[in-house]
VMD Tcl script that draws the C-alpha trace (Angstrom):
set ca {
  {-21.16 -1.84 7.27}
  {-17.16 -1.41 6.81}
  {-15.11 -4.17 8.13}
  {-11.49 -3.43 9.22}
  {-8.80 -5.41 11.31}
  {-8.35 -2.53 13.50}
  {-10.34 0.41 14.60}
  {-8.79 3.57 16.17}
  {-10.72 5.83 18.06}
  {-8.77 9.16 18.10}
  {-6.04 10.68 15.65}
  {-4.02 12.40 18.03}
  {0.03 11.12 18.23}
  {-1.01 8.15 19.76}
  {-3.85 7.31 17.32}
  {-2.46 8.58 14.19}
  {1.11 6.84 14.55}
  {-0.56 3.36 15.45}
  {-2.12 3.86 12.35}
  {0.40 4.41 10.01}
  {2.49 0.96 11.72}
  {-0.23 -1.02 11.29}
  {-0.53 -0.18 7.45}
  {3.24 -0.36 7.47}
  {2.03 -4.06 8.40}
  {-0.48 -4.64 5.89}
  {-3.32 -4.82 8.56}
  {-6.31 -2.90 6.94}
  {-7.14 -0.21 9.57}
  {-9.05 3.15 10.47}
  {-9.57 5.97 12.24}
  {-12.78 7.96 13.81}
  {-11.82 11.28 14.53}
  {-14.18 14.33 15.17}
  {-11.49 16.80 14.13}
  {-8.86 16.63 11.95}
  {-5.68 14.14 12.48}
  {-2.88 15.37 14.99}
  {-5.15 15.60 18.17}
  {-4.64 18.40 20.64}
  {-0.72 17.72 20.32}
  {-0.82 19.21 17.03}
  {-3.49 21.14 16.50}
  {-4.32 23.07 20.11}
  {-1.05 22.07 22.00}
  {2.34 21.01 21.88}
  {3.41 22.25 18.49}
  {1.47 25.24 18.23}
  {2.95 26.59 21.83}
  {6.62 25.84 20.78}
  {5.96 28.10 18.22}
  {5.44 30.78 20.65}
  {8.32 29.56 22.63}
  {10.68 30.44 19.83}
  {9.39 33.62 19.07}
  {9.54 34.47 22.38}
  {12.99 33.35 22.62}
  {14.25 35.48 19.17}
  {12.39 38.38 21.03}
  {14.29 38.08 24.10}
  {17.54 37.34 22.66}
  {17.11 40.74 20.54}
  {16.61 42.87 23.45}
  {19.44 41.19 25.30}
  {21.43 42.20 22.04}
  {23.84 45.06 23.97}
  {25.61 41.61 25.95}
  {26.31 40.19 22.55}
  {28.65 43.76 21.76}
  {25.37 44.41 19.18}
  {23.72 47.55 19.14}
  {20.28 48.38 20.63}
  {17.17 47.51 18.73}
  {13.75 48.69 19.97}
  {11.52 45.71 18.98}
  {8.07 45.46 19.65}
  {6.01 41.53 18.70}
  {3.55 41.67 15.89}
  {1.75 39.34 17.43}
  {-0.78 38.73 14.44}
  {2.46 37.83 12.60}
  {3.44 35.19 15.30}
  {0.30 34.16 15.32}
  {0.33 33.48 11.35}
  {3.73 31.95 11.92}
  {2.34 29.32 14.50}
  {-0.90 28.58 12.05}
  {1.29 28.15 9.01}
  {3.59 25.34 11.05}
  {0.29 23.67 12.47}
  {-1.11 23.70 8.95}
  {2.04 22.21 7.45}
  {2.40 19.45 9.43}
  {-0.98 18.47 9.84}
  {-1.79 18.73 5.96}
  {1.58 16.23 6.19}
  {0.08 13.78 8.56}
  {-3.34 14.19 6.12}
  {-0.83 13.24 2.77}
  {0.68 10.48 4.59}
  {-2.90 9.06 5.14}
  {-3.60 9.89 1.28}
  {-0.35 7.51 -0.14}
  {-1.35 4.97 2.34}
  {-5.13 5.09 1.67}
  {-5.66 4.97 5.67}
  {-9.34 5.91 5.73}
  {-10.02 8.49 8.25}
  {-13.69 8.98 9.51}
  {-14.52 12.41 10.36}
  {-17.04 11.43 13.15}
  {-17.58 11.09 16.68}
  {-17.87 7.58 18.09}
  {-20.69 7.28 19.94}
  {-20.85 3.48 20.83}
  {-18.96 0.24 20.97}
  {-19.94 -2.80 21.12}
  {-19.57 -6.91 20.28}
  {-20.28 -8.50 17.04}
  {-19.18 -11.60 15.01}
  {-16.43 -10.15 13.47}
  {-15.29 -8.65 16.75}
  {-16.46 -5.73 17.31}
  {-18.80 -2.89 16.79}
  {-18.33 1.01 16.67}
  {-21.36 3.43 15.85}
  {-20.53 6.64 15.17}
  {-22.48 9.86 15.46}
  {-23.50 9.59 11.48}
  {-25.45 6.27 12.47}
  {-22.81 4.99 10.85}
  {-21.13 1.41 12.19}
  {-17.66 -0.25 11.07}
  {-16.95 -3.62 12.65}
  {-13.37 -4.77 13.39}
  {-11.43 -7.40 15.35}
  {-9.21 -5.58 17.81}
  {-10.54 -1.51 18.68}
  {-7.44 1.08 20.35}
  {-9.12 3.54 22.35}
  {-7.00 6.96 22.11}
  {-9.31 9.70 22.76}
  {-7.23 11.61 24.97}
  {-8.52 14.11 27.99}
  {-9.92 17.64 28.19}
  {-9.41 20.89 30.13}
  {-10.19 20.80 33.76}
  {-12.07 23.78 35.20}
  {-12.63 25.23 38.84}
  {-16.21 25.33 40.63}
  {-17.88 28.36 39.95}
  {-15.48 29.29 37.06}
  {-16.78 29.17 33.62}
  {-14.71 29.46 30.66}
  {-15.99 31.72 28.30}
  {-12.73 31.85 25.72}
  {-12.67 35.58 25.62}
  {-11.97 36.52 29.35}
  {-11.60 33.55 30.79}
  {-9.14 31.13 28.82}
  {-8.19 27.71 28.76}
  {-5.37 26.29 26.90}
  {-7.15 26.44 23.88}
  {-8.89 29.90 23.57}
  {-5.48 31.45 24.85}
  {-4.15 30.13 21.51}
  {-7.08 31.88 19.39}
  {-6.36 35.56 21.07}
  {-5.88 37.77 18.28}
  {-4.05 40.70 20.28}
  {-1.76 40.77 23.20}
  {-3.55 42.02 26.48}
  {-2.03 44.41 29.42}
  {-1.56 42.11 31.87}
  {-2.27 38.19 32.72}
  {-3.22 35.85 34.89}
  {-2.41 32.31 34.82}
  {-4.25 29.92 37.44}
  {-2.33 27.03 37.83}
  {1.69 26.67 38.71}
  {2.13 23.07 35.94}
  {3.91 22.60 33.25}
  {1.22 24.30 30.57}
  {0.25 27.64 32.87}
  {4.06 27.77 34.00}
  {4.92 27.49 30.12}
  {2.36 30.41 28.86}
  {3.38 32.28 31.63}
  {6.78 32.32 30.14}
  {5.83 33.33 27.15}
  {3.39 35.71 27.55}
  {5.85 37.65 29.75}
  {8.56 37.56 27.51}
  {6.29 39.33 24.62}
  {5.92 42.14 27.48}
  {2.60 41.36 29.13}
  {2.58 41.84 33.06}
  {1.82 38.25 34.16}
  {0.89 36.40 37.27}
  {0.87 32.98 38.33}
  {-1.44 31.75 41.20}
  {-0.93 28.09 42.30}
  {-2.77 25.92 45.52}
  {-0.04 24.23 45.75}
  {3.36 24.76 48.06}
  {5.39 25.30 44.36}
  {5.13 25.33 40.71}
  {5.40 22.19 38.66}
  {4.73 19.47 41.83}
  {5.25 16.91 40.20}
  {9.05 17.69 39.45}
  {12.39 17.90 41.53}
  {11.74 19.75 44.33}
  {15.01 21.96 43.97}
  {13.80 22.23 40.05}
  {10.84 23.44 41.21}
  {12.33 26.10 43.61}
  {14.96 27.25 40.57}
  {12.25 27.92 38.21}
  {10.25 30.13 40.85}
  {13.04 32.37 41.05}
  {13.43 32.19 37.36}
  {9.94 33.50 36.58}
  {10.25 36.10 39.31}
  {13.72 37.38 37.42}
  {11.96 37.59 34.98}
  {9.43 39.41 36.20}
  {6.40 37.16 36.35}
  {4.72 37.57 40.11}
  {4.12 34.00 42.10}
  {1.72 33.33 44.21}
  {1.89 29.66 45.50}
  {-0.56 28.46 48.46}
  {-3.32 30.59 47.29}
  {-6.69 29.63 45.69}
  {-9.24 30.83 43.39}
  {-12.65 31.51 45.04}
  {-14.64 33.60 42.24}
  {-14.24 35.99 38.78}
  {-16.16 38.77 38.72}
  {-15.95 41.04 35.59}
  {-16.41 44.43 36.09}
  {-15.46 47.41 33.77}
  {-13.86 45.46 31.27}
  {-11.57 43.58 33.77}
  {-11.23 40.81 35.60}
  {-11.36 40.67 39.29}
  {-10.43 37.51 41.40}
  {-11.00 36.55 44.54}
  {-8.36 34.81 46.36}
  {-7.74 32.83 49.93}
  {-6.35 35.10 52.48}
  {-8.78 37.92 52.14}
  {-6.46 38.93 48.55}
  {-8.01 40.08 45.64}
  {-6.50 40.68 41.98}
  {-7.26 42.70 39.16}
  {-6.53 41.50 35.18}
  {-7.62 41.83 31.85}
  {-7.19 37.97 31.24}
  {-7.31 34.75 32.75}
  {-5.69 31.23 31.85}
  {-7.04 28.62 33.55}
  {-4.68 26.08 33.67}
  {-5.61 23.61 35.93}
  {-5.00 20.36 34.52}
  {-6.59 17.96 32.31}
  {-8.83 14.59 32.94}
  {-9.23 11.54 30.81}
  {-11.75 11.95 27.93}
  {-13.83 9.04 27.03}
  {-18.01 9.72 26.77}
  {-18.37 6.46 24.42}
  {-21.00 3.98 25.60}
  {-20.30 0.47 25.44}
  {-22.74 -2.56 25.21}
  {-22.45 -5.97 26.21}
  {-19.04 -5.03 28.45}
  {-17.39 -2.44 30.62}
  {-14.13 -1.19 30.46}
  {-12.28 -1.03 33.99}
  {-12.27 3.15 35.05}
  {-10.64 4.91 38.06}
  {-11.08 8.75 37.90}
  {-12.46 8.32 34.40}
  {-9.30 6.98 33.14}
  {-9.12 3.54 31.23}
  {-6.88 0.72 32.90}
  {-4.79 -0.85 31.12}
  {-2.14 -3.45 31.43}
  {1.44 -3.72 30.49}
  {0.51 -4.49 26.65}
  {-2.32 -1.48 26.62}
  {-5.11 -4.02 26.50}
  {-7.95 -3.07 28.83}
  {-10.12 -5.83 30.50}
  {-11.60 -6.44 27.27}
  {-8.88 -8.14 25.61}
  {-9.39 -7.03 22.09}
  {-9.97 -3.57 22.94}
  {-6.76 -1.19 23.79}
  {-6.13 1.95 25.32}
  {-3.56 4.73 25.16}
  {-2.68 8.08 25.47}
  {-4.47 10.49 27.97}
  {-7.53 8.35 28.72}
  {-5.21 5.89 30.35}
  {-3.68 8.87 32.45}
  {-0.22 7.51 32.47}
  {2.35 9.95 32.11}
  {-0.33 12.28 29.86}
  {2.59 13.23 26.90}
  {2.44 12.95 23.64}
  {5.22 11.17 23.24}
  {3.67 8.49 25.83}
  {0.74 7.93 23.41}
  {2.99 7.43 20.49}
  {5.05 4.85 22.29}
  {1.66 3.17 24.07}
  {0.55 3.32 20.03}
  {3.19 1.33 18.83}
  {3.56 -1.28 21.66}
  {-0.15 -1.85 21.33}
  {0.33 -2.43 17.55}
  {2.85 -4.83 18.05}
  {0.53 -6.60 20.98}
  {-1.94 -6.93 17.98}
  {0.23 -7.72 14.99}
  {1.06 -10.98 17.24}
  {-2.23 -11.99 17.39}
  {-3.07 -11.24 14.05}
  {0.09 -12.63 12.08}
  {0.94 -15.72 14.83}
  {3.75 -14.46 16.33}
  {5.25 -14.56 19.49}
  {3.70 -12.32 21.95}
  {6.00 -9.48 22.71}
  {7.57 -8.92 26.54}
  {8.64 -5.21 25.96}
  {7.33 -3.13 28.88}
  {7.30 0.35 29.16}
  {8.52 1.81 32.44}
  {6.28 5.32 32.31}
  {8.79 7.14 35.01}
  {11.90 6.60 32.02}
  {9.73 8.67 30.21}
  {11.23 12.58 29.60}
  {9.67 15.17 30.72}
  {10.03 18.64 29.20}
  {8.60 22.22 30.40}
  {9.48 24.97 27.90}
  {10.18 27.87 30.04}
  {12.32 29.97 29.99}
  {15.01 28.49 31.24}
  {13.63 25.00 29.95}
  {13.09 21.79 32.06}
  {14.04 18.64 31.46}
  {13.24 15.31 33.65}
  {13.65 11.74 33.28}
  {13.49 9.33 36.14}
  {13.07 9.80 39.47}
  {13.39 12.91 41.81}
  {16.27 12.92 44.58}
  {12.78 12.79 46.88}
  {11.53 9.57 44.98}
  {15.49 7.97 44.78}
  {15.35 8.49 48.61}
  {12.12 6.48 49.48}
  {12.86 4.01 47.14}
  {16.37 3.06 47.41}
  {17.38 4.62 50.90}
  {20.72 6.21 50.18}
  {21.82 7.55 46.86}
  {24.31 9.92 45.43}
  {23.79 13.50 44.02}
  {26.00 15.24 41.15}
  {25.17 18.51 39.84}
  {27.13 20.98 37.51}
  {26.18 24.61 36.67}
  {25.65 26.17 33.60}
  {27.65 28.70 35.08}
  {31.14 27.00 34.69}
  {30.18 26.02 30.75}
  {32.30 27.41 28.48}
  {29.71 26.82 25.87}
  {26.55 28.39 27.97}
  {29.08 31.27 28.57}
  {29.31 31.19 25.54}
  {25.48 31.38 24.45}
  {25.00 33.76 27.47}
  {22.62 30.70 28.87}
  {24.46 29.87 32.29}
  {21.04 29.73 34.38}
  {20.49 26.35 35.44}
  {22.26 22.76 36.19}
  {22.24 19.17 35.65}
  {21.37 17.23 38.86}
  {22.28 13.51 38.33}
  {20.70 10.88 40.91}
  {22.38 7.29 41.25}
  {21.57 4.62 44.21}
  {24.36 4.43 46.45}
  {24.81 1.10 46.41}
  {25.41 0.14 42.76}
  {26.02 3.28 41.52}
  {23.22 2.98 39.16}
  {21.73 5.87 37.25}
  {17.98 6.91 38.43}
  {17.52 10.09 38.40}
  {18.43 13.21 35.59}
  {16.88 16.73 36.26}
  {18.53 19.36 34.15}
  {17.38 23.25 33.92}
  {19.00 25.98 31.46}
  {20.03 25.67 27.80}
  {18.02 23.40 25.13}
  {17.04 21.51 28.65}
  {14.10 19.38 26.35}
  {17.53 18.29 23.72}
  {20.10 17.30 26.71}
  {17.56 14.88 28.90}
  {17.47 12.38 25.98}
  {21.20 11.83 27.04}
  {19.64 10.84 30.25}
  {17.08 8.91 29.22}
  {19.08 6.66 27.24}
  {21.65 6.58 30.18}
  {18.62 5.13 32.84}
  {17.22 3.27 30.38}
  {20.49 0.97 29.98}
  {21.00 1.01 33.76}
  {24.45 2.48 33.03}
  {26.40 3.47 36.49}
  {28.84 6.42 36.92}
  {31.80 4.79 36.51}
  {30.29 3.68 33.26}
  {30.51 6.78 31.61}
  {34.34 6.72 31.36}
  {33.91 5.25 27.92}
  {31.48 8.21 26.44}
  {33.25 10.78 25.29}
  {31.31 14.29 25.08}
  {32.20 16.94 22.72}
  {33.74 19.90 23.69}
  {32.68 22.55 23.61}
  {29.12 21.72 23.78}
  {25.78 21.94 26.85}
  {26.60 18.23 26.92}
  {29.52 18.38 28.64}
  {27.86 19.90 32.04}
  {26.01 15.95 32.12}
  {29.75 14.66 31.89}
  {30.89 16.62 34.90}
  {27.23 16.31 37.16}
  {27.94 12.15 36.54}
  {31.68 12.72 37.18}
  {30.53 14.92 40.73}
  {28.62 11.50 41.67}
  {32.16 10.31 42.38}
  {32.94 14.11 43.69}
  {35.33 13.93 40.64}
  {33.91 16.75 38.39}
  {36.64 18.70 37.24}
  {34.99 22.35 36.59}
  {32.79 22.41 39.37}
  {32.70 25.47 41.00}
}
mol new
graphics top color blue
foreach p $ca { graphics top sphere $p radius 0.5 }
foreach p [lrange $ca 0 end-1] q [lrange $ca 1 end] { graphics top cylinder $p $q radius 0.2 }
display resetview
C-alpha cells in the first residue's frame, strides 16, 4: 500500500494543475486517472474543437478573399488533414502535460477509482486493479459526462455526442445539432462553415440560455446569415433510421430528415465512486462544496464538473489551486487562506462564429439584483480596426449599477470575443466604475478600443458611437 499526502482523483485541468502546485510545494502527491492526463478539456473537448474553429476560420476567410482586393480561390477542406492537424496539437500538448509529470516524478495511476474510504493515515482509495494508496487529504475532480434524451441512444456513428462527432473521419451532407448551448451552438458553427447544411433544434425560447438575452438573439441571426437553420421551442420525440438517414420526430407534428445527429444536450456531474464509513453531500449528482472546495468531509475536496459550478475548464483549474492552497495550510501550519472565488466573475467564451464572450452578470441579472443600472454598448461597426479585419459583426455591452457606477456586467460578440472579455474580467473583478477608466489608456487602433467607448456610452459619452 502507497502512502501519499494527497490523492487526486481525475487528471483533467483541474486535477492535473493541482498536481503539479502541490509538487511545486514539496507535498508528495498522485493521481488516478482511467485515461490519459488532460481530461475531456484536452483530449475530447476544448482544445481539440478550437482546432476546428481555426480551420474553419482560415476556410472562411479564403472564400471571403474577393473583399480583401485578392483573387478567387476555389477551396474545398481536406478534412482528414484537419483532422490530423487537431490530433497532432492534442498529442503535443498532452505528451507535454505527460513530460511535465516525468521531471517532477508525479506518479500517475492509470486506473479507475472504485472506492474511498477512512484509514489511519487518512484515507483510503481502491482502485479498479485492487489496488489501494492511502493519503491524508483526497481532491475529487472527476468531472461530468454527456447527457442524453429518453429514447435516444447514442450509437457514435449516426447518432453523436460531443465525443464521437470528434472521431468522424469524413464530412457528411447535412447535420443536425440537438441542443441550442454553447458546445451544439459551437459545432454548428463549424460544421457549417466547412460547407455542411446544418440545423440546430433547441426546447428552449433561444440559443445559449444561460447568456445575455440580446447576445443570445445576435447570435441567432448570426447562424441564420450564415446559413445554419434554427429551430428554438421545438423538441426531440424519436430517431428513426431509415435508408441510410436519419429521420426525427419533432413537437408540432414536424419531422426532419439528416444524415447525422449531435446530441448536445448538456452534461451532468460524474462521480460512480463508493465511499465507506461517510457520505459526501449530493444535489443532482453534483458534490457540494464550500468556499475552500472541501466537501462535508473535511479532508476530502472537490472541483471541477462534479461540483457543477460554472462547468469550465478554467473553473477547475482555479477550484485546483485554491484547494491546494486550503491544504498546503493545513499541511505546512499556515494561516488558512480567505480568498473566495466569485463563480459569476468567471469568463465565459462560445467560439462561434462571431465569438462570445461573458463575464458577470446579464443586463436581466443587473436588473433583479441591483434595481436600476446603466447600459453602454459600441459596435464593431464604427471600429476602425474591425473595419479593418472585415469583423464589424457584433458589440460590447457594458452593465454598471446605477448607483455607484460600478462595473457588473461585460457581454461582448464579434472579433477575438474569448481575448477582449479578460479586459472585463479584470475590470469587475477590481470593482472599477466608469469614471474609473479615464486613467486606462487603450491602444489605437486595436478591438480594444470598442470596450473604451461601450464604458465611455455608460456616461452617454462614447465618442464613435453611431
Amino acid at each position: 500500500m502507497q502512502q501519499y499526502q494527497v490523492l487526486i482523483i481525475g487528471g483533467g485541468p483541474g486535477g492535473y494543475e493541482a498536481a503539479i502546485r502541490l509538487s511545486q510545494y514539496n507535498i508528495s502527491v498522485a493521481v488516478i486517472e482511467k485515461a490519459r492526463l488532460g481530461g475531456v478539456c484536452l483530449n475530447w473537448g476544448c482544445i481539440p474543437t478550437k482546432a476546428l474553429v481555426k480551420s474553419a476560420e482560415i476556410l472562411r476567410e479564403i472564400n471571403e478573399a474577393p473583399s480583401f482586393g485578392l483573387p478567387t480561390l476555389d477551396i474545398k477542406p481536406d478534412y482528414e488533414a484537419i483532422l490530423a492537424r487537431k490530433n497532432r496539437i492534442v498529442e503535443q500538448l498532452v505528451s507535454g502535460i505527460e513530460f511535465l509529470y516525468r521531471k517532477r516524478q508525479i506518479p500517475v495511476i492509470n486506473q479507475a477509482a472504485v472506492c474511498i474510504g477512512k484509514s489511519q493515515a487518512g484515507y483510503e482509495v481502491e482502485t479498479a486493479d485492487g489496488a489501494k494508496y492511502t493519503a491524508e487529504f483526497i481532491i475529487i475532480a472527476t468531472g461530468s459526462a454527456t447527457k442524453s434524451l429518453p429514447n435516444i441512444a447514442l450509437d457514435e456513428e449516426d447518432i453523436l455526442s460531443s465525443y464521437g462527432i470528434l472521431n468522424m473521419t469524413s464530412l457528411p451532407q447535412s447535420l443536425v445539432v440537438v441542443g441550442g448551448g454553447v458546445i451544439g451552438c459551437e459545432f454548428a458553427s463549424i460544421f457549417s462553415s466547412f460547407g455542411v447544411r446544418v440545423t440546430i433544434i433547441e426546447f428552449l425560447p433561444r440559443l445559449i440560455a444561460q447568456e445575455d438575452e440580446e447576445i443570445s438573439k445576435r447570435l441567432a441571426l448570426a447562424l441564420k446569415k450564415s446559413g445554419i437553420k434554427v429551430m428554438t421551442n421545438t423538441a426531440v420525440e424519436s430517431i428513426t433510421k431509415a435508408d441510410g438517414e436519419l429521420f426525427l420526430k419533432l413537437s408540432h407534428d414536424k419531422e426532419i430528415s439528416t444524415e447525422k445527429v449531435l446530441l448536445s444536450v448538456g452534461r451532468s456531474p460524474s462521480f460512480e465512486i463508493k465511499t465507506i464509513g461517510f457520505s459526501l453531500a449530493t444535489e443532482k449528482g453534483a458534490i457540494q462544496i464550500d468556499e475552500q472546495m472541501q466537501t462535508s468531509e473535511a479532508g476530502i475536496y472537490a472541483i471541477g464538473d462534479v461540483t457543477a459550478k460554472l462547468p469550465l475548464a478554467h473553473t477547475a483549474s482555479k477550484q485546483g489551486l485554491m484547494a491546494v492552497e486550503h491544504i498546503t495550510a493545513h499541511l505546512m501550519q499556515r494561516p488558512l487562506p480567505k480568498h473566495t472565488l466569485i463563480y459569476e466573475n468567471i469568463p465565459r467564451c462560445t467560439f462561434t462564429n462571431p465569438e462570445i464572450g461573458s463575464v458577470g452578470l446579464t443586463e436581466a441579472e443587473a436588473k433583479d439584483r441591483y434595481g436600476e443600472i446603466s447600459v453602454g454598448k459600441f459596435p464593431f461597426a464604427a471600429s476602425g480596426k474591425a473595419m479593418a479585419m472585415s469583423a464589424t459583426q457584433g458589440f460590447v455591452k457594458s452593465i454598471a449599477r446605477k448607483d455607484n457606477g460600478v462595473l457588473v456586467g461585460m457581454h461582448i460578440m464579434g472579433p477575438q470575443a474569448a481575448e477582449l472579455i479578460a479586459q472585463g474580467a479584470i475590470m469587475i473583478s477590481q470593482q472599477m466604475t466608469a469614471d474609473s477608466m479615464e486613467d486606462i489608456v487603450f491602444a489605437h487602433p486595436t478591438l480594444s478600443e470598442a470596450i473604451m467607448e461601450s464604458l465611455e456610452d455608460l456616461r452617454e459619452l462614447s465618442i464613435h458611437k453611431i
